[in-house]
C-alpha angles and dihedrals in degrees: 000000000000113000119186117222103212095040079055116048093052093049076065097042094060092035088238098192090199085076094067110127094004096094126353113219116229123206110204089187098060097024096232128116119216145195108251095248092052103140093219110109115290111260128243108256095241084067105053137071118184115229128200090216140022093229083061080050093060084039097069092044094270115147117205123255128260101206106052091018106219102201087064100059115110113263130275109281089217092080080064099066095026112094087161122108091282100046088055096039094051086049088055103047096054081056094067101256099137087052108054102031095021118227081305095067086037097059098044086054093057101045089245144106123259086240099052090038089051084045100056101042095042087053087042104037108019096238135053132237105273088058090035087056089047090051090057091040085059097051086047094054096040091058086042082058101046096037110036138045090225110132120256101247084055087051094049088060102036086057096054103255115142093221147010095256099051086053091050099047084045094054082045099048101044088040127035085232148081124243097245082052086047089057099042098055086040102128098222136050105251128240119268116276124274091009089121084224127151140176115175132154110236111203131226138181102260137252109077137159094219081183104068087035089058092040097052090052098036086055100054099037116137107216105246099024099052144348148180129233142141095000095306135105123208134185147165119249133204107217134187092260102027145332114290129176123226133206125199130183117173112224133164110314095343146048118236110223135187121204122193099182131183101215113012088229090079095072099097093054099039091055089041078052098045084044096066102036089061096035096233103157094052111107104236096196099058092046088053101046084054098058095023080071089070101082080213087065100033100091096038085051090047094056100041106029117184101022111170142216109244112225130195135267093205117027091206088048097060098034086061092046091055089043091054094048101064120118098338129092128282088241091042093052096051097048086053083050083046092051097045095055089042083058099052099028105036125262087267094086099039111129113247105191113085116175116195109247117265114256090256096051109114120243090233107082131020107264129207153268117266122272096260120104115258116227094213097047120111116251091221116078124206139201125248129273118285117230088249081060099049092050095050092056117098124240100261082057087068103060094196147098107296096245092050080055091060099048092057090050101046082047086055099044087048092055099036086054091052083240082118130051129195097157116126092255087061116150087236097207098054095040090051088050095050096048090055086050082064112096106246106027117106132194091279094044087051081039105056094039082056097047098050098014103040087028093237106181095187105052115127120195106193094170095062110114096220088045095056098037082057096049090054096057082047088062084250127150100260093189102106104236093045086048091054093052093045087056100057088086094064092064134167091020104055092125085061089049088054088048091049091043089048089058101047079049 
């Protein structure tokens, strides 16, 4: 990745907090890296050198810095955009996926050799995977230190170090510190050992409309699975080692999250999860200086600045969902989601409250409860069904036309056979090809699943009725095609259009 010196070094100078992530500043005279909008003195430029990545940062012998913490900055936007080898690898990689399969399982996920994967990354990012992966292991212990009471030699494991020393020498190494020295300047008291508890702030570029983040999901929340109250949204996860449940309430510069995990060395995945389901890492100013340009959006982007595209925590989850949506009502689609879970859970844990759709809600997706918390729901939270679930089910358990029915099957065997991936490394062309090979998924229904599950920022989706009544009070063609051409302008941040037209809508 190109950086250029002078763009950012001012972006230092003036402490512009939209460059987090992008780039790390490195200061050869005191041996730190830093995050661009770090309020120590700016440094002399003979002094600094500019890394796409912190773990090309450690690389060069940089440690991070205590004060503006680097490794805590929201990701590079740019993730975001790239649906090359190194966006998805990148994407991958902040899943986990090093850790768990090593480069070996990274690279057969991605269709390339070990030696042209570590080549790309190593000319785009400064570093490979395997440092790349041991930038992100020592984030994640350092959290597990500060946060929890588990002893050091659980955290070294939970953070996906092969032996004490190496996590030693890493802690060392990234941060100028010891971790007995980590836990002891830690602010708060951490939470008792083996509770699985979590509480983290999980950054993002400002600004952002926490509102419409927390309406559309709200909105759309299946009972058992998710909910809405308070401010906060909570769901259960499905992770790599176990279920967990997540809470997320948006605040001021960060979002609070509360992670009850299963096995602590799911906390990478589950924040990379919570990541993309909030859309933290986008950069909200470059996607509303791009539609604010259309005088039609610029009002609605003026009242409600750094509205976001809400992603998914589980890709089969919400490509059912979409599946399940189509042409039939808001309250008809989620009896037939309640159904589905009462078939493969018991009827014991069915959801009994069903609130009629408010009047604005699109007739495109169930929507959800209100935000208000339901007596007879279940604390626990649990995540959705899996594809091997779905198949297993027998065909009363549907409720729906046969050949919905079928859809639904030949999604999940394509998903429980690995021909199908709607894992956040996707390759988003492919994926979007295969879903319009299923019987019974059209160009909205590929659309939509590209747009939430393979994070899609540029997916457009003209035929959508809400989209179209909206564009109408905007003074927009409403005929499909001419909306379409009217809405090349707003590349590459089409998916956020269709958020913005939804709600005027």
């Amino acid at each position: 990745m190109e950086l250029d010196f002078e763009r950012c070094y001012r972006a230092v100078d003036s402490r512009d907090l939209r460059f987090d992530g992008r780039f790390y500043t490195g200061v050869t005279s005191t041996g730190i890296y830093c995050r661009p909008s770090c309020p120590a003195m700016t440094p002399r430029r003979r002094n600094v050198r500019f890394f796409p990545s912190a773990a090309a940062a450690q690389a060069s012998g940089l440690r991070a810095c205590r004060r503006c913490r680097p490794d805590a900055a929201p990701g590079s936007p740019e993730w975001d955009v790239r649906a090359d080898l190194v966006g998805r690898a990148m994407r991958l990689i902040a899943d986990g996926v090093v850790d768990r399969e090593g480069v070996t399982g990274l690279a057969r996920r991605l269709g390339y050799t070990e030696r042209h994967l570590n080549r790309m990354l190593t000319a785009q990012m400064g570093a490979g995977p395997l440092a790349l992966a041991r930038a992100q292991r020592a984030q994640t212990a350092r959290i597990l230190i500060e946060t929890t009471g588990l002893g050091l030699a659980e955290i070294a494991f939970a953070a996906g170090f092969g032996s004490l020393r190496q996590f030693n020498d890493t802690i060392q190494a990234v941060y100028a510190a010891t971790p007995s020295q980590l836990r002891a300047a830690a602010r708060t008291a951490p939470a008792p050992a083996g509770t699985g508890t979590l509480a983290l702030r999980l950054a993002y570029r400002p600004p952002l409309h926490a509102g419409a983040l927390l309406d559309f999901l709200g909105r759309r929340a299946l009972p058992g699975v998710e909910e809405v109250t308070g401010g906060t949204y909570r769901r259960g996860l499905r992770l790599p080692h176990g279920d967990a449940e997540v809470a997320l309430t948006p605040g001021p510069g960060h979002v609070a999250a509360t992670l009850h995990l299963t096995d602590l060395r799911d906390l990478a995945p589950a924040v990379a999860r919570c990541r993309r389901l909030l859309d933290l890492d986008a950069d909200p100013e470059a996607v509303d200086s791009t539609l604010a340009a259309d005088p039609a959006l610029a009002a609605a982007v003026a009242a409600e600045p750094g509205v976001r595209v809400p992603g998914a925590a589980d890709g089969f989850e919400l490509a059912v969902r979409a599946v399940v949506g189509q042409q039939v009502s808001v309250a008809g689609a989620q009896r037939v989601l309640a159904r589905l879970l009462a078939a493969a859970r018991g009827p014991h844990e069915q959801p009994h409250a069903q609130h009629e759709p408010e009047p604005h809600a699109g007739p495109h997706e169930p929507q959800p409860h209100g935000s208000g918390e339901r007596p007879d729901a279940p604390h626990r939270l649990r995540p959705f069904l899996t594809a091997e679930e779905l198949l297993a089910l027998p065909d009363d358990a549907y409720g729906m036309p046969a050949a919905r029915r079928e859809t639904l099957r030949g999604l999940a065997a394509l998903v429980a056979e690995g021909e199908l991936d709607l894992a956040p490394g996707a390759d988003r062309a492919a994926g979007t090809a295969r879903l319009l090979a299923v019987p019974g998924i059209g160009a909205w229904t590929a659309g939509y699943i590209a747009q939430r599950a393979l994070g899609d920022p540029d997916v457009f989706l003209p035929t959508d009725v809400a989209v179209r009544r909206a564009a109408g009070r905007l003074g927009l063609p409403t005929d499909p095609g001419a909306l379409a051409a009217h809405a090349a302008a707003w590349r590459p941040w089409r998916s956020y259009a269709v958020i913005r037209l939804w709600r005027q809508a």
